[in-house]
C-alpha positions in Angstrom: -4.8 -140.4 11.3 -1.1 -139.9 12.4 -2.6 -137.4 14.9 -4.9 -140.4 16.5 -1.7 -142.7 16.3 0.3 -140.4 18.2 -2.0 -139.7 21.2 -2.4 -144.0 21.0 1.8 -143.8 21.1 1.4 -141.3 24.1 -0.8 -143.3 25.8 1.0 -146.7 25.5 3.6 -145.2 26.5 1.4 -143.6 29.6 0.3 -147.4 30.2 4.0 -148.8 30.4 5.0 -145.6 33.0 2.4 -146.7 35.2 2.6 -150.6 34.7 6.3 -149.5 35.9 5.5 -147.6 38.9 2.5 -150.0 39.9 5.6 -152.8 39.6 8.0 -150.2 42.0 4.6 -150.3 44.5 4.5 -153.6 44.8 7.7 -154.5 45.1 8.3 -152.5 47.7 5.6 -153.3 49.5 6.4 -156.7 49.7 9.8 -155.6 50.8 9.1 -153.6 53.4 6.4 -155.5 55.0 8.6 -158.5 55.3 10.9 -156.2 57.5 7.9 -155.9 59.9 7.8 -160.0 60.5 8.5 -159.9 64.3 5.2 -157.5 64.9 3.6 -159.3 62.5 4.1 -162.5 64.1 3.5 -160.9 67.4 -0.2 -159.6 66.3 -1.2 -162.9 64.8 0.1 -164.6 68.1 -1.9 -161.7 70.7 -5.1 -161.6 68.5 -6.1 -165.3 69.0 -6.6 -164.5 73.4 -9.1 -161.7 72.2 -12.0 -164.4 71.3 -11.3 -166.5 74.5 -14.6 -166.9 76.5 -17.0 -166.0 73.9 -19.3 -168.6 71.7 -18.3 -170.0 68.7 -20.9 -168.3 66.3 -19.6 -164.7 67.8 -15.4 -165.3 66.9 -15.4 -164.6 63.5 -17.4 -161.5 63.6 -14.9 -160.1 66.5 -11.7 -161.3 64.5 -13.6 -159.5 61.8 -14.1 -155.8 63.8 -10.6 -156.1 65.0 -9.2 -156.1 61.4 -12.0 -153.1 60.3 -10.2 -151.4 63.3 -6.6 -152.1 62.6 -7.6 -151.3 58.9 -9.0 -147.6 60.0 -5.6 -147.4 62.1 -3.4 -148.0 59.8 -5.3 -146.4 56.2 -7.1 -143.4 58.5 -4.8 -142.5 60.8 -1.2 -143.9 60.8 -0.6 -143.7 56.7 -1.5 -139.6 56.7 0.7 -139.2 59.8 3.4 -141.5 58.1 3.1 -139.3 54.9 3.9 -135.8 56.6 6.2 -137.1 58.6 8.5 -138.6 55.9 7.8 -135.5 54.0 8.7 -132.8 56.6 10.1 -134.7 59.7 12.6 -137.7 58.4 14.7 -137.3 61.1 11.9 -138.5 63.4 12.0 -142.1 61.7 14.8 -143.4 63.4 14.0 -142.1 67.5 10.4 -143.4 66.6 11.6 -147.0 65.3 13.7 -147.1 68.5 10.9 -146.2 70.5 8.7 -149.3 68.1 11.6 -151.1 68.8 12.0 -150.4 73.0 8.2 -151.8 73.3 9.2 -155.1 70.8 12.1 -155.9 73.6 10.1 -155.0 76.8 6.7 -156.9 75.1 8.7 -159.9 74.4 11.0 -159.7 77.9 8.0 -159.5 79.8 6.8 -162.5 78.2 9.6 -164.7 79.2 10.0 -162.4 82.8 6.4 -163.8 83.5 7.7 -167.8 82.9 9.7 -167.5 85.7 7.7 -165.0 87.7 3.8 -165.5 87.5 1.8 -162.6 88.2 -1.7 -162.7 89.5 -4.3 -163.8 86.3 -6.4 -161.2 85.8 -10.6 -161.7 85.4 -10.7 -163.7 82.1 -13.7 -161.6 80.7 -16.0 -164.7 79.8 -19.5 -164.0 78.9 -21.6 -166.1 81.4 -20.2 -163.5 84.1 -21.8 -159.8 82.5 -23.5 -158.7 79.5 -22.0 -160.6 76.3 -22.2 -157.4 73.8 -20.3 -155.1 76.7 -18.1 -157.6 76.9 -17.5 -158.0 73.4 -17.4 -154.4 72.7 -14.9 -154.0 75.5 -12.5 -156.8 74.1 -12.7 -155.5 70.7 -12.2 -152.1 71.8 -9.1 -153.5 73.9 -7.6 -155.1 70.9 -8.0 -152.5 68.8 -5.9 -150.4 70.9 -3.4 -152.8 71.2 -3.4 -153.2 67.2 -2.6 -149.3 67.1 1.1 -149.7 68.9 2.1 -152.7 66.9 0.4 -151.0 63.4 3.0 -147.9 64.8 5.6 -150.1 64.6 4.9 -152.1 61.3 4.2 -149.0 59.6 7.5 -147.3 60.8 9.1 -150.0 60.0 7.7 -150.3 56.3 8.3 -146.7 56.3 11.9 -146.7 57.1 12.5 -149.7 54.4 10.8 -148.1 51.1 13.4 -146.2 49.0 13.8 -142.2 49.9 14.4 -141.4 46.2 10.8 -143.0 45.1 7.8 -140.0 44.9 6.1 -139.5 47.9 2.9 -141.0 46.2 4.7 -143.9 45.3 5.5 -144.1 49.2 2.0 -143.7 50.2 0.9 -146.0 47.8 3.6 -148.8 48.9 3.1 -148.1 52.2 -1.0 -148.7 51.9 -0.6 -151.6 50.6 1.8 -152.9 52.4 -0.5 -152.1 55.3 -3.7 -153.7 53.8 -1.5 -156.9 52.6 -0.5 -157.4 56.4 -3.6 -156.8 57.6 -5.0 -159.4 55.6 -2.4 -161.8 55.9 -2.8 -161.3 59.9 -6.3 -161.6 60.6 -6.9 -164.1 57.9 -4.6 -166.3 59.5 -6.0 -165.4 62.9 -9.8 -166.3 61.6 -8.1 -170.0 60.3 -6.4 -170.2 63.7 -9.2 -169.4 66.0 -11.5 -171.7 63.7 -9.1 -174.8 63.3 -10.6 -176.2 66.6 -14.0 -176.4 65.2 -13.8 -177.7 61.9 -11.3 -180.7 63.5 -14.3 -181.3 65.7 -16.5 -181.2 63.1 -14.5 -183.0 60.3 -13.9 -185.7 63.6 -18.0 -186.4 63.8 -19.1 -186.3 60.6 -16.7 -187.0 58.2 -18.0 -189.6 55.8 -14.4 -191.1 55.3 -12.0 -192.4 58.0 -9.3 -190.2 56.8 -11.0 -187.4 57.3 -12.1 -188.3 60.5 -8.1 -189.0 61.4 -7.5 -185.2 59.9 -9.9 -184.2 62.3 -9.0 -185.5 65.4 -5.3 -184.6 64.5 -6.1 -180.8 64.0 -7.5 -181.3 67.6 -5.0 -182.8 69.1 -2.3 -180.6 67.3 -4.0 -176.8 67.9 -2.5 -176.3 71.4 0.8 -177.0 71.1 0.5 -175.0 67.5 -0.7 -171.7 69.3 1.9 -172.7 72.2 4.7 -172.7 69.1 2.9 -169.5 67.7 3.6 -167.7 70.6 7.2 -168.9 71.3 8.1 -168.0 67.8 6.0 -164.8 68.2 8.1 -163.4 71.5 11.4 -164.5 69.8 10.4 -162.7 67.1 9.9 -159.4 68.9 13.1 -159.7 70.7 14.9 -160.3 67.9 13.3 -157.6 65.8 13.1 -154.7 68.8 16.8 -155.6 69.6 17.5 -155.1 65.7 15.9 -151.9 65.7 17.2 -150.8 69.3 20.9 -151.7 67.4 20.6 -150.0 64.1 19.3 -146.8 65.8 21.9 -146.5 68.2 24.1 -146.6 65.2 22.8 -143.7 63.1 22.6 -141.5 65.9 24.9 -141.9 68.6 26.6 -145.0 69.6 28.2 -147.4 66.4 29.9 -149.7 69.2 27.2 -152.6 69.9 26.7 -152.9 65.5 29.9 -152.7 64.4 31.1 -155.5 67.4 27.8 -157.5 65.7 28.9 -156.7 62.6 31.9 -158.4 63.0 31.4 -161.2 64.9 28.4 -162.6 62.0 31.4 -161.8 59.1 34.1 -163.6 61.2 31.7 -166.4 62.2 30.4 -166.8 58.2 34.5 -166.6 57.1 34.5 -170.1 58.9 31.8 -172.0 56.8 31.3 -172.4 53.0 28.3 -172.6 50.7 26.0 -171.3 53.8 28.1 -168.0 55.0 24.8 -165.9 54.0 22.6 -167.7 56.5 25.5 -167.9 59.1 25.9 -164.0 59.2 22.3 -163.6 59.6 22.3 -166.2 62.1 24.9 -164.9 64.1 23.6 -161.3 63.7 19.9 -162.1 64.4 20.9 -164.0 68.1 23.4 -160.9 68.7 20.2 -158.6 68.3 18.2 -161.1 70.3 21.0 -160.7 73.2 20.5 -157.2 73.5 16.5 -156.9 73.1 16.0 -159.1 75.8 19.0 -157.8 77.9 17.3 -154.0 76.7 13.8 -155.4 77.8 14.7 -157.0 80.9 16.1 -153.4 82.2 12.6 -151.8 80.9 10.6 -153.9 83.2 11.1 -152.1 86.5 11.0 -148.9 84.5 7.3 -149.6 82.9 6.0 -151.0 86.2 7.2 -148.4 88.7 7.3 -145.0 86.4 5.2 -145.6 82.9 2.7 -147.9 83.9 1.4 -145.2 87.4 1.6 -142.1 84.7 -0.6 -144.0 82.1 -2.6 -145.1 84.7 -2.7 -141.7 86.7 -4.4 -139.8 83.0 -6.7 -142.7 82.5 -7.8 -143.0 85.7 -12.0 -142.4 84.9 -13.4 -139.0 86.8 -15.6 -139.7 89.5 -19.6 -139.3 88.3 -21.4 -136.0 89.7 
């Protein structure tokens, strides 16, 4: 009998360790993944365009292949890559969270480059102009790949904000779900978005009550400038973030300069205020970052049009058919 009562003692006592490390993976994987909010924001405001042009009926299946895809990227490819490189490479965290951070500024510089500079629309891709499943497979295939560069980035970024002194399991198993939880969160919200439209129509014709009517119509009326706000806060979001990153980096490996002058500024600017110093520092801190991510982006430009954008283009380039 005491025999049975000590293996029961060993194994509540099992149960509690991993209740304990289940706790540690959770909480850092909601930690971490709310340091990735400016690509987050960014791939809930980019996914939305990937549906434009196609019927209703055929939306929610592509928002749903997207995520399968950015799922597979993240779980298939990104985690095990992730894993050996935070085991035998750690060093290569920071240059590749710079490099995350060097397409955040140029993404969202671009953005704001184009407001003032237009360049030519390209062919919108809509259905009635070429086979609808090519079409579709192309788009989902295009946002797929675009997925990959921003799941780099959020899983670097998760990555580089889980503890260092936590297992390597307990990594993997934070960063996993960190990367599932986002992925979720994203394309869920992107599936309400790209829907809102047609359930305000619909609540609009046949509601049986006049206040659902109203909630129709206003979900109409309101969607526009909602996806317009989405992708305002989005691109401020990646130039705040990619400036952030740009910053720290600089700062662990060669040049302290640009954090410490931040640094000091958001302490001397929260010294002046009371109850609210914590927000004023990050305040002061996040438009700092911003400064330089769009300055930083605005100088990439010219570089990604005249020397990245021709090499890319140069290995892509299909071979001619035999």
């Amino acid at each position: 009998m005491s025999g049975l009562l000590a293996l029961l003692d060993d194994v509540a006592g099992i149960a509690k360790v991993a209740a304990a490390q289940i706790d540690d993976i959770a909480g850092a994987a909601a930690k971490a993944g709310a340091k990735a909010a400016g690509a987050v924001i960014d791939d809930a405001a980019v996914t939305p365009n990937y549906v434009q042009g196609f019927a209703p009926a055929r939306e929610l299946p592509i928002v749903g292949k997207i995520a399968l895809g950015s799922i597979r990227n993240k779980l298939l490819i990104l985690l095990p890559a992730a894993m050996l490189m935070s085991a035998f490479a750690p060093w290569l965290i920071t240059p590749l969270l710079m490099l995350g951070g060097s397409y955040l500024c140029f993404e969202g510089a671009e953005k704001i480059w184009h407001l003032f500079r237009p360049h030519t629309p390209h062919a919108d891709g809509k259905v009635l102009n070429g086979d609808a499943q090519h079409l579709e497979s192309e788009k989902v295939a295009g946002a797929i790949k675009t997925d990959f560069i921003l799941s780099a980035e959020i899983m670097t970024i998760i990555l580089s904000a889980l503890p260092q002194d936590q297992g390597i399991w307990v990594q993997g198993a934070a960063l996993g779900l960190a990367a599932v939880g986002i992925t979720v969160v994203v394309y869920g919200g992107v599936a309400l978005i790209v829907k809102a439209d047609d359930v305000g129509l619909w609540l609009a014709r046949e509601g049986h009550f006049s206040l659902t009517r109203g909630l129709g119509r206003g979900v109409v009326r309101v969607m526009p400038g909602f996806m317009k706000t989405l992708t305002i806060v989005g691109t401020a979001a990646m130039i705040w973030v990619g400036g952030s990153i740009v910053v720290h980096g600089l700062y662990e490996l060669v040049w302290p300069l640009p954090y410490e002058w931040i640094h000091h500024q958001a302490v001397a600017a929260a010294a002046l205020v009371g109850s609210v110093s914590g927000f004023v520092e990050w305040a002061v801190t996040a438009f700092f970052d911003g400064i330089v991510g769009l300055g930083y982006g605005l100088l990439l430009i010219p570089v990604a049009t005249w020397v990245i954008n021709p090499v890319l283009n140069a290995f892509s380039r299909d071979k001619p058919a035999h």
